[in-house]
C-alpha positions as CSV (number, residue, x, y, z in Angstrom):
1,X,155.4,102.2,100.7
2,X,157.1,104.2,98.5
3,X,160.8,103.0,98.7
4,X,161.7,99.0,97.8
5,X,163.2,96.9,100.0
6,X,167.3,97.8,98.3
7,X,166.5,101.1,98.1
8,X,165.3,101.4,101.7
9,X,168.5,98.9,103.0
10,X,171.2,101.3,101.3
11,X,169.5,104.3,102.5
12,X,169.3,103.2,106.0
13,X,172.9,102.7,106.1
14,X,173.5,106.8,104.8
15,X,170.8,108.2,107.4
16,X,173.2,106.8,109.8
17,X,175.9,109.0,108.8
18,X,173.6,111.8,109.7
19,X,175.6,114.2,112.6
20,X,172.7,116.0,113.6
21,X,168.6,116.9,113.7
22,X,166.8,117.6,110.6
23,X,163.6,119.3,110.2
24,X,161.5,118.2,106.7
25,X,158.5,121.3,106.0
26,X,155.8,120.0,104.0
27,X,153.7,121.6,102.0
28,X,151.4,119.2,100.3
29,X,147.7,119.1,98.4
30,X,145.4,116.6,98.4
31,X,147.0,115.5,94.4
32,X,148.6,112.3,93.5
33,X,152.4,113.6,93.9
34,X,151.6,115.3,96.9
35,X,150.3,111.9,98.3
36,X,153.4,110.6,97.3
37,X,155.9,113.0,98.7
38,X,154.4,112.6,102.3
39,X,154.4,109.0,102.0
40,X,158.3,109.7,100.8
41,X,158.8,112.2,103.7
42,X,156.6,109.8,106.3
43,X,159.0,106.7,105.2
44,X,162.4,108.9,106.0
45,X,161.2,110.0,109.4
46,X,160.7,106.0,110.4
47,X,164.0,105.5,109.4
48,X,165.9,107.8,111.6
49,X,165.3,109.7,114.7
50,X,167.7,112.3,113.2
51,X,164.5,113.5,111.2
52,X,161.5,115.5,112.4
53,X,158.4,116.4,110.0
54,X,156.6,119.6,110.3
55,X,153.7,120.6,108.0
56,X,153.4,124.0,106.6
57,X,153.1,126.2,103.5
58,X,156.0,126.9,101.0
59,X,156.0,128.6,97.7
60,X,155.0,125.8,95.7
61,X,152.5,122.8,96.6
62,X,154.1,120.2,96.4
63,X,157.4,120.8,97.8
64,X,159.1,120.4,100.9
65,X,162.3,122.2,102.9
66,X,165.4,120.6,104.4
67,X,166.2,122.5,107.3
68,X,168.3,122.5,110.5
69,X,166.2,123.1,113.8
70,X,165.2,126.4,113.7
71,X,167.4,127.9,111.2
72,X,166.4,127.8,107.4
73,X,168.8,126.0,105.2
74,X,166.9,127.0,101.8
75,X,167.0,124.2,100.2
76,X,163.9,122.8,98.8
77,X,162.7,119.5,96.6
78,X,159.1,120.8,94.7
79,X,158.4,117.0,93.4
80,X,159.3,114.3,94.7
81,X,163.8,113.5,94.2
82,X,163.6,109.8,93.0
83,X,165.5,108.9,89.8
84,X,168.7,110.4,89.5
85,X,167.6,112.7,92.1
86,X,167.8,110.4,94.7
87,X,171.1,111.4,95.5
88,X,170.8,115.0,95.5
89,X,168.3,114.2,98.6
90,X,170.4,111.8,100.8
91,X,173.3,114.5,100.2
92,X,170.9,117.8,101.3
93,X,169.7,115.7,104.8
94,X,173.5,114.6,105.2
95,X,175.1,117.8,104.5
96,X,172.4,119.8,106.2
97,X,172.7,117.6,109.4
98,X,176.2,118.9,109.8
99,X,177.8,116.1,107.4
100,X,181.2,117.7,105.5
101,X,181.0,117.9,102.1
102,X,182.9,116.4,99.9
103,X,184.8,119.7,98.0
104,X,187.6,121.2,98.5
105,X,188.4,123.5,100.9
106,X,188.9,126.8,98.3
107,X,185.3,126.0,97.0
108,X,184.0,126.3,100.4
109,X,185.8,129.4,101.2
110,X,184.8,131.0,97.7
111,X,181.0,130.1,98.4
112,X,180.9,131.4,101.9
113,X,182.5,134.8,100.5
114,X,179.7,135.6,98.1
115,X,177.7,138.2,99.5
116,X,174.4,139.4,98.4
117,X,170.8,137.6,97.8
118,X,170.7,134.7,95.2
119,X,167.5,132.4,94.8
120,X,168.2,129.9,92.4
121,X,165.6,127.7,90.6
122,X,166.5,124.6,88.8
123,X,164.2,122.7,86.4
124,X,164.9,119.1,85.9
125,X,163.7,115.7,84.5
126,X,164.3,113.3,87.1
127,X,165.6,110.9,84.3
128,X,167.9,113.6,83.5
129,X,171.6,112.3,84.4
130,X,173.2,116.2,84.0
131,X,170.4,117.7,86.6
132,X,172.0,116.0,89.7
133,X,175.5,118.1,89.4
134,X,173.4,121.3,89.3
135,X,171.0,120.4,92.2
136,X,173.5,119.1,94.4
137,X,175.9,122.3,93.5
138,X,173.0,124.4,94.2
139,X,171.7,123.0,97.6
140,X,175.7,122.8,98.7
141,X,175.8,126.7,97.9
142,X,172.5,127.3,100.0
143,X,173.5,125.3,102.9
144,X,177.2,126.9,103.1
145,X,176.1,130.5,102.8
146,X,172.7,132.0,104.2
147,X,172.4,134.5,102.1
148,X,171.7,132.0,98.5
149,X,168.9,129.8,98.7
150,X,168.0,126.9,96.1
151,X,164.7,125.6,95.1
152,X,164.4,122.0,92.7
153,X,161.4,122.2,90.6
154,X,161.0,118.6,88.8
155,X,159.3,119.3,85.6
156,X,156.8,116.7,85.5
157,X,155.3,118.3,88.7
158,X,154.9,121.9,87.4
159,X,153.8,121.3,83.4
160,X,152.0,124.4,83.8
161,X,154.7,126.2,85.7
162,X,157.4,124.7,82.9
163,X,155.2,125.5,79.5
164,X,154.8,129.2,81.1
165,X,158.3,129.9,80.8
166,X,158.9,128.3,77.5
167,X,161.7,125.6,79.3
168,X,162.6,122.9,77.2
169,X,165.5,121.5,78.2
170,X,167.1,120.5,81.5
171,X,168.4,121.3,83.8
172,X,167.7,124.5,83.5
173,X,168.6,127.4,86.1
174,X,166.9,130.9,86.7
175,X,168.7,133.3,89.3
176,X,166.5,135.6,90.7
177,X,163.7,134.9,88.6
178,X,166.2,135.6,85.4
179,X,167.6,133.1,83.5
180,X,171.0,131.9,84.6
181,X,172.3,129.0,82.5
182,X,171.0,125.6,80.8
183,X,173.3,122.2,80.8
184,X,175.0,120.4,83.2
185,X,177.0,122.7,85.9
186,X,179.6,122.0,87.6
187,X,179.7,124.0,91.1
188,X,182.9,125.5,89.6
189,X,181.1,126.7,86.6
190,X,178.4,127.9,88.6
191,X,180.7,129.9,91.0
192,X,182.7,131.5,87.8
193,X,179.4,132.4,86.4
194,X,178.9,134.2,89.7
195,X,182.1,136.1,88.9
196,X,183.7,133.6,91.6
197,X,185.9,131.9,89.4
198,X,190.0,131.3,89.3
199,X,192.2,134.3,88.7
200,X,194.2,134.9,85.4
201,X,197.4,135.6,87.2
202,X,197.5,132.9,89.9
203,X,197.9,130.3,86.7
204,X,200.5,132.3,84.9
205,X,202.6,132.2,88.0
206,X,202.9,128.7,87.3
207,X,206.7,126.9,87.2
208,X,206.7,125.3,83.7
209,X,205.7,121.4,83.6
210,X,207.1,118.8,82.3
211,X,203.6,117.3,80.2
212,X,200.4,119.4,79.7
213,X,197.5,117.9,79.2
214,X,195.1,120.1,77.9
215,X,191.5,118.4,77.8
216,X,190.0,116.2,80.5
217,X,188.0,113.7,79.0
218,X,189.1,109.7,79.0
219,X,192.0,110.2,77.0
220,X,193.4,113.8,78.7
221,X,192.7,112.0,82.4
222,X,194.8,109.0,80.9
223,X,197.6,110.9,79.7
224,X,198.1,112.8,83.0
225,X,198.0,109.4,85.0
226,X,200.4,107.6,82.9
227,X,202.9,111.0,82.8
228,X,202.6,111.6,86.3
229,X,203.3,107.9,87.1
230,X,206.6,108.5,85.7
231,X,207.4,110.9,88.6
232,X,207.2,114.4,86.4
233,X,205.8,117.0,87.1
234,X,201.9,116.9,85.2
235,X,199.6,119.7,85.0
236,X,195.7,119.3,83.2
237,X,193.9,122.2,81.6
238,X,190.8,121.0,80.9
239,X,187.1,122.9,79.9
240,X,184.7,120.8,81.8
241,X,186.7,117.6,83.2
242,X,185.0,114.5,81.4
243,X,184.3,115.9,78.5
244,X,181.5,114.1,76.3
245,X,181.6,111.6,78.8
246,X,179.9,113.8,81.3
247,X,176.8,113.5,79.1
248,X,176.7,109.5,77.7
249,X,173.9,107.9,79.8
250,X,174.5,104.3,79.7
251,X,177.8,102.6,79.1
252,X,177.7,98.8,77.6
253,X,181.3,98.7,76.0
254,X,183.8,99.3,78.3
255,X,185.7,96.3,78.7
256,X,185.4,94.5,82.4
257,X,182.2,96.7,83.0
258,X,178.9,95.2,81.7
259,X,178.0,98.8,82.6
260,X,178.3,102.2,84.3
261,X,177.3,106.0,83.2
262,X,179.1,108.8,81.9
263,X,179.3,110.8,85.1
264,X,180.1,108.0,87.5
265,X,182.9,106.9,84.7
266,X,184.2,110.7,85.0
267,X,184.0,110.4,88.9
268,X,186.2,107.8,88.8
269,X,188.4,109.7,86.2
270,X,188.8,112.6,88.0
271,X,189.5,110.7,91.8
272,X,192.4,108.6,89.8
273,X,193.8,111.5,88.5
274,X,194.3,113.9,91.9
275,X,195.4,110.6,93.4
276,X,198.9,111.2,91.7
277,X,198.9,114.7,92.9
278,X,198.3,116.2,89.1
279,X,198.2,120.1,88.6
280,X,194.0,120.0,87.5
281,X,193.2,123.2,86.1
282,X,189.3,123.2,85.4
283,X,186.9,125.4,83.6
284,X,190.0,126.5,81.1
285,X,189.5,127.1,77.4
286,X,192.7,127.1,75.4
287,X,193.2,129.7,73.1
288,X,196.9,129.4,71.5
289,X,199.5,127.2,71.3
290,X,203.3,128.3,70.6
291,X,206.5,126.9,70.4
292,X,209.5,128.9,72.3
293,X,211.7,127.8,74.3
294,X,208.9,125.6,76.5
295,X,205.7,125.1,74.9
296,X,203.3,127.9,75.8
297,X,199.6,127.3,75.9
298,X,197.7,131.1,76.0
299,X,194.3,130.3,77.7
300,X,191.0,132.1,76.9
301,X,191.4,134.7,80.2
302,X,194.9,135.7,79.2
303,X,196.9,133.1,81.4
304,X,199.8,131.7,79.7
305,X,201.0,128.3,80.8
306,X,204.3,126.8,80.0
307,X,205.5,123.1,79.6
308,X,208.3,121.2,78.1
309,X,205.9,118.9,76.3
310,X,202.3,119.2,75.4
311,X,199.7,116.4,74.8
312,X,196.2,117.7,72.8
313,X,193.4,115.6,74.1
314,X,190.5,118.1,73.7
315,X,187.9,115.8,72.1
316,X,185.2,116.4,69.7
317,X,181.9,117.7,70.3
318,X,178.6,117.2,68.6
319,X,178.1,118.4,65.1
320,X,175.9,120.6,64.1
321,X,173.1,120.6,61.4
322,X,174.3,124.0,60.4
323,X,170.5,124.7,59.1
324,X,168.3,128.0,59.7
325,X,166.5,127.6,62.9
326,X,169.1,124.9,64.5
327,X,170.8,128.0,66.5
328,X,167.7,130.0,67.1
329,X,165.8,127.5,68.5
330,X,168.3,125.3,70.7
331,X,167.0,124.5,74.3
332,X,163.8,125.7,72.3
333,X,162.9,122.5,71.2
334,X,166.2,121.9,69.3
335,X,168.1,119.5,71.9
336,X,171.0,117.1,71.4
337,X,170.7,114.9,75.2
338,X,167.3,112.8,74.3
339,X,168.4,111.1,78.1
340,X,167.7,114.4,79.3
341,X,165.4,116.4,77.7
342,X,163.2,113.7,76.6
343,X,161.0,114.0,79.2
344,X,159.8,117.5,78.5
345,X,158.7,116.3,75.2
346,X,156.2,114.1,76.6
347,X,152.9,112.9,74.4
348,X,154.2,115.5,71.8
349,X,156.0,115.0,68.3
350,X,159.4,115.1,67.9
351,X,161.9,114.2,65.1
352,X,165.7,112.8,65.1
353,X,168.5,114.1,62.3
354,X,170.5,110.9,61.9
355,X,170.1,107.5,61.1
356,X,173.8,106.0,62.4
357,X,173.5,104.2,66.0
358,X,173.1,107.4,68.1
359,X,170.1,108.3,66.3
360,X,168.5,105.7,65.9
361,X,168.9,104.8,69.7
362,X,168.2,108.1,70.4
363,X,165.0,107.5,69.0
364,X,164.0,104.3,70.3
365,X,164.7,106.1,73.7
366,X,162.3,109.2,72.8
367,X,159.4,106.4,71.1
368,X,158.7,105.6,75.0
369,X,158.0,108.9,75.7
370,X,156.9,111.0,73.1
371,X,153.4,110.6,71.0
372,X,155.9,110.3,67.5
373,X,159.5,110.4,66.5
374,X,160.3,111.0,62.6
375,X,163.9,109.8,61.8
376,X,165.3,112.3,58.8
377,X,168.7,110.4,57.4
378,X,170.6,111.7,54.1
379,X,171.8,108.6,52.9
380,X,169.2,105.8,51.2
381,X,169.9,103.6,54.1
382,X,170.3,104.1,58.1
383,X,174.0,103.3,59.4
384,X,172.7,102.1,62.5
385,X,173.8,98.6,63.5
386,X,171.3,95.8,62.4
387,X,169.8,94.7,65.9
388,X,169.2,98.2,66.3
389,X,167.5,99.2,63.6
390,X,165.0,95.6,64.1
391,X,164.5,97.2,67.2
392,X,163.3,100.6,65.5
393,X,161.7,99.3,63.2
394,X,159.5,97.3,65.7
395,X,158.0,100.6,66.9
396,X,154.4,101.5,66.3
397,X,155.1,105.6,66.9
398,X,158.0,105.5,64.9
399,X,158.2,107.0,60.9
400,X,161.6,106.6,59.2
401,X,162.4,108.7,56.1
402,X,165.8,108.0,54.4
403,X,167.4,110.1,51.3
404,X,166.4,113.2,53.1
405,X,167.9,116.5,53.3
406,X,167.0,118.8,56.6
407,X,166.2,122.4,55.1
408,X,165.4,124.2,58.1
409,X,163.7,124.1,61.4
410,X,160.7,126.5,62.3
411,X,159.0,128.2,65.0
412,X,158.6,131.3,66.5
413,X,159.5,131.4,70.0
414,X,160.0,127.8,70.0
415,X,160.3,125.0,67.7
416,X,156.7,124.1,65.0
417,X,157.9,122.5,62.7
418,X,160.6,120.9,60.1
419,X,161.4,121.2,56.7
420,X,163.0,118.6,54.8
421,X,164.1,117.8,50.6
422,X,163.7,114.6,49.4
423,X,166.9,114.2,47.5
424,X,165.3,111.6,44.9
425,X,162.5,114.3,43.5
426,X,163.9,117.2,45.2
427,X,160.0,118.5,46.4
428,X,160.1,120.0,49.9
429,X,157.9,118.8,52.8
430,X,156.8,120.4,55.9
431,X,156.5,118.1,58.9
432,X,154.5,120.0,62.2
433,X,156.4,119.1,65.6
434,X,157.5,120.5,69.0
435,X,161.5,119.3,69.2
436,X,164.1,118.0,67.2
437,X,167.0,116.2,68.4
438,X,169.7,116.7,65.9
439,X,172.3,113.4,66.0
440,X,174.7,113.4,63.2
441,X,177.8,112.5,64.7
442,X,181.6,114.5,66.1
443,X,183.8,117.8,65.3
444,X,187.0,117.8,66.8
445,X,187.7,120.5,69.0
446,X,190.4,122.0,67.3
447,X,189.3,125.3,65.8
448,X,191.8,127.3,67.9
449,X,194.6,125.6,66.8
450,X,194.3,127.2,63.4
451,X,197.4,126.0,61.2
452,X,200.1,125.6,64.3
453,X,199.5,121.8,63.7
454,X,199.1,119.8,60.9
455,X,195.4,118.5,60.8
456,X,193.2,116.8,58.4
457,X,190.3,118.2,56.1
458,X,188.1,117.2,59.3
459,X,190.5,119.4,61.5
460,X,191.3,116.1,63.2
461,X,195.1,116.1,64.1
462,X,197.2,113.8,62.3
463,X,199.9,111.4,64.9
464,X,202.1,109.1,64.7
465,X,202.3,105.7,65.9
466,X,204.0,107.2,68.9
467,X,201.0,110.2,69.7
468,X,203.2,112.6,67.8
469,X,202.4,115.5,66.2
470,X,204.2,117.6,63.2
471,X,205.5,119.7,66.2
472,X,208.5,118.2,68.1
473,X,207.4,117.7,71.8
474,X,203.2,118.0,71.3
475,X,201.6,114.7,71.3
476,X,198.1,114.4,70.7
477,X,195.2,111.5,71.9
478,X,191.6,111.0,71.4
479,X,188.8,112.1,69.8
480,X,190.5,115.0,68.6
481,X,193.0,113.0,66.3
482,X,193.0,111.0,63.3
483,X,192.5,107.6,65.5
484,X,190.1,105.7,63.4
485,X,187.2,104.8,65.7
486,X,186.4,107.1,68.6
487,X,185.5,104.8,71.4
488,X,186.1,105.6,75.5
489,X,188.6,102.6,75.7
490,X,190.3,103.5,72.3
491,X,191.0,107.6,73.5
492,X,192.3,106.0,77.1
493,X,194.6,103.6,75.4
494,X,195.5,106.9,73.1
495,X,196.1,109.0,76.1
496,X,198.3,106.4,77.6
497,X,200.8,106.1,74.2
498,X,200.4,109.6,74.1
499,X,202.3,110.2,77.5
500,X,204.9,107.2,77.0
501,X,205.6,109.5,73.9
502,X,206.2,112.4,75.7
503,X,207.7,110.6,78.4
504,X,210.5,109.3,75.9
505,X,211.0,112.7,74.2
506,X,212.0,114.6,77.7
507,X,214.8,111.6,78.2
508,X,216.1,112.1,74.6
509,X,216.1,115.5,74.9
């Protein structure tokens, strides 16, 4: 039995939901995961007459097809989905047995437009918490519109397949047998890479709001639920809705959960948030921001939208090394997500630039997996929280070297090596390795604001107690700002002064 009793009592209650006949192809070998993936395939066939087993041959060995009777749906699992893949499975039989899916109704209509052939692959670590989004995108898009087709390859399964192409990080996707994209997806993303996405002019046509929240992480989604509370009119302009969120794994902190995840967090977020009937404008970059007679925010695609107040929550994303080799290499053995690329470094060496708590738990994450992690930290001593670093320093495959300066990372097509100064003699050491997962901390997303607002040396945007800026009607929340700690909870209380702000500035004025 390959599913526990929980497992197997929560599924059974899904397969129920199922409208219509299933047909699983198998295509297994006589190898260990092969065994597994029939017993999987045997154990979901006892569990609901909806779903009929046929044996066959498919591209890969193992794999097997989700398919309506007689019809191909092209969506296929090669490994077995368990881990965060589960999911992606009980949606596929679900939404391939006739099942509505949960999207809106323009997405549907945009991904039965598409015409042409599209075969997408998608390479994931089934501890991967990002690889779900794409999958389930993917196998959507396949059963929606015949002419797309979506094959899950889990990385562990096909080493040989995944070294061959030089993958390593997930998810990643290949198109046709071209590269497509690497990161978490969002079937919006993938649709606008398709040349699918939202026209320029349908957002310019926009009446003007009242607040505009541009950036959809904790603090953005906050903002807009507070403001549209109030009963004005709230749009949200946001890159990716969640924000860094989207990729935290587990979530110990946030007061009255003992713990969730980044993307279930974000789901939440984002239901809240359309549940007050807020203007959410995804997959938007901003580009300007200008002060006229509304506030007008000038978006990357040429769309200008207007508001009578603005609120900046765009966040902060992770900094950089800035060392030869840290661009060249990324998703070449350079990775920031250990959660999810971790895997793929399996039994080989790795190192980890940063000693404050995200290294050094990033670390005692990778020491499970990996043959060695080196920790490179600049200061004489780590940062990390005490219990933390006990917990490191417990670690047989762990070596620690403090008062270090990264000098550059090697490789030719993908990552060899690191070099490193010792600040105290200043000799440079060479250190031979397949990754390096660079965690040094935040940059505020501000860049594009150049000097419209006044920011710190950081760039972080300086506000008053009340969220306001230096610019009369643009508040600002978050991760972006000059808030001392950046915490979930501290950017959501941020967001929330942030539109009380705004919310007082339209009645005085």
């Amino acid at each position: 039995m390959l599913l526990d009793a929980d497992i197997k009592a929560q599924l059974s209650q899904y397969l129920q939901l199922m409208e219509g006949d299933v047909l699983l192809k198998v295509s297994a070998g006589t190898d260990s995961v092969s065994r597994e993936m029939l017993l999987l395939v045997d154990e979901l066939a006892s569990m609901s007459s909806n779903i009929k087993v046929e044996k066959t041959e498919l591209e890969r060995t193992p794999s097997f097809s989700v398919n309506r009777i007689g019809e191909d749906t092209g969506v296929t699992f090669a490994g077995i989905p368990l881990g965060h893949e589960f999911t992606s499975l009980v949606l596929a039989l679900l939404q391939v047995s006739g099942r509505a899916p949960k999207v809106e109704q323009k997405v549907i209509d945009q991904i039965k437009a598409i015409k042409g052939e599209y075969h997408f692959e998608s390479y994931i670590s089934l501890s991967c918490h990002n690889c779900p989004d794409v999958v389930q995108a993917l196998n959507l898009m396949s059963i929606l519109n015949p002419g797309i087709s979506h094959t899950m390859i889990d990385g562990a399964a096909f080493k040989d397949e995944v070294e061959s192409k030089n993958i390593l990080a997930v998810p990643t996707v290949f198109l046709n047998g071209e590269s497509f994209g690497s990161g978490r997806m969002t079937i919006e993303e993938i649709l606008t890479k398709m040349g699918s996405g939202t026209d320029a002019s349908e957002l310019s046509d926009k009446e003007p709001f009242d607040v505009l929240v541009v950036g959809g992480g904790p603090a953005g989604a906050s903002a807009a639920i507070y403001a549209a509370r109030k009963g004005i009119r709230t749009g949200i302009v946001a890159e990716r809705f969640g924000g860094q969120v989207m990729d935290t794994m587990g979530i110990e902190n946030f007061i009255s959960m003992k713990y969730t995840e980044g993307p279930k967090l974000v789901a939440s977020l984002e239901e809240h948030v359309k549940e007050y009937g807020v203007d959410v404008m995804n997959l938007q970059r901003a580009n300007r921001l200008e002060k006229k007679e509304f506030i007008e925010l000038e978006l990357e695609n040429g769309a200008v939208l207007k508001s009578k107040t603005v609120i900046l929550s765009t966040g902060a994303r992770w900094r950089n090394v800035g060392v030869p080799g840290e661009a060249e290499f990324k998703n070449k053995g350079v990775a920031y997500c250990p959660h999810c690329d971790g895997p793929l470094f399996s039994g080989k060496h790795v190192a980890v630039i940063g000693g404050g708590n995200s290294g050094v738990e990033a670390a005692i994450d990778l020491a499970g997996i990996v043959k060695h992690v080196t920790v490179l930290e600049f200061m004489p001593e780590l940062k990390a929280d005490a219990v933390l670093q006990d917990r490191l320093n417990s670690l047989p495959n762990v070596t620690v070297l403090k008062n270090v300066q990264t000098k550059e990372i090697t490789g030719t097509d993908k990552v060899n090596g690191i070099s490193y100064i010792d600040r105290q003699t200043e000799e440079v050491h060479h250190i031979e390795l397949q990754g390096v997962f660079v965690q040094i901390g935040l940059v505020p997303n501000t860049d594009w604001l150049g000097d419209t607002l006044e920011r710190t040396r950081f760039g972080e945007i300086i506000v008053d107690k009340h969220g306001a800026t230096n610019i009369p009607g643009v508040f600002a929340a978050g991760d972006c700002t000059d808030s001392a700690y950046k915490q979930i909870i501290i950017s959501m209380g941020s967001g929330a002064t942030a539109a009380l702000g705004a919310f007082d500035y339209l009645i005085r004025n």
